[in-house]
C-alpha positions, 0 to 999 in steps of 0.5 A, a space after each residue: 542220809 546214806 542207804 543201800 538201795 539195790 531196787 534196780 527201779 531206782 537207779 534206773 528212774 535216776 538214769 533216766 532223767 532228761 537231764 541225766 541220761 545223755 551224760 551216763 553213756 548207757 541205758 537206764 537198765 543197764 545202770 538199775 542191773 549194775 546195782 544189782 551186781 556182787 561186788 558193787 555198794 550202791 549207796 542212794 540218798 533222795 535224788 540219787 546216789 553212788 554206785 562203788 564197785 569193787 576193782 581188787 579181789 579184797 575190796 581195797 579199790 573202788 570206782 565210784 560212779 555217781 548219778 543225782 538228778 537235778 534235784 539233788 545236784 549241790 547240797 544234797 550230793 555233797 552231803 551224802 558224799 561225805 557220808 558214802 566215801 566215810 562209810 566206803 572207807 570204813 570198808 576197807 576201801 583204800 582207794 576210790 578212781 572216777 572218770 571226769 567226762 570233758 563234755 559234763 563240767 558235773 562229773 569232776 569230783 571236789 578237789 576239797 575232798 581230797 580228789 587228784 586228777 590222775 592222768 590226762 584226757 583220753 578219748 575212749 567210746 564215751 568221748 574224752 575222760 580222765 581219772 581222778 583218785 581218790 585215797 583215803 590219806 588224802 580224804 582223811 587230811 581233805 578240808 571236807 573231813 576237817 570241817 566236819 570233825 570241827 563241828 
């Protein structure tokens, strides 16, 4: 379901929409040239995707940004969730962080895939954000992965 997808065209199409754009805190173009970037894994599915972004020399730590439209919110996102963090973590990632906005109730990740809040709410340039961690014990031990290991 997972692809690489490096056109900056399509991620910035994605940040563009109306329902998208206020939530992401840059520029459609911005988002499309990070995908372009060393170090960065985008992995798009139909309406969007996720952009993992190397944070250590090795490629151990990864922060995740994820960006659907309205069309894929739901099924779509957590399908392709699981198989981008499967395929991240079989990369070498052993730990994934994301921020949770406290304006966008969509950017918190599920818990069900082993996600733990990090920290507390902190005010930076976007507005208020936590992390969230996620690693890959704790994807490994998730009810998402044994649900899927059962089937």
């Amino acid at each position: 379901m997972v692809r690489i997808e490096r056109d900056p065209a399509f991620w910035a199409n994605v940040a563009s929409h109306l329902q998208v754009a206020p939530h992401i805190g840059v520029g459609p173009e911005v988002v499309g040239e990070f995908a372009l970037r060393p170090g960065v894994t985008p992995l798009a599915a139909e309406h969007g995707g996720f952009l993992f972004s190397t944070l250590d020399g090795m490629g151990m730590v990864r922060e995740l940004h994820t960006l659907f439209t309205p069309e894929g919110w739901g099924r779509e996102v957590a399908r392709a969730a699981h198989e981008a963090f499967a395929l991240i973590f079989a990369a070498g990632a052993q730990v994934i962080v994301t921020h949770e906005r406290a304006d966008w109730w969509r950017s918190a990740p599920p818990k069900s895939h082993g996600w733990a809040v990090a920290g507390e709410w902190a005010g930076t340039a976007i507005g208020e954000v936590r992390m969230w961690v996620l690693t890959l014990d704790a994807w490994r031990a998730s009810p998402a992965v044994r649900r899927r290991a059962c089937h």
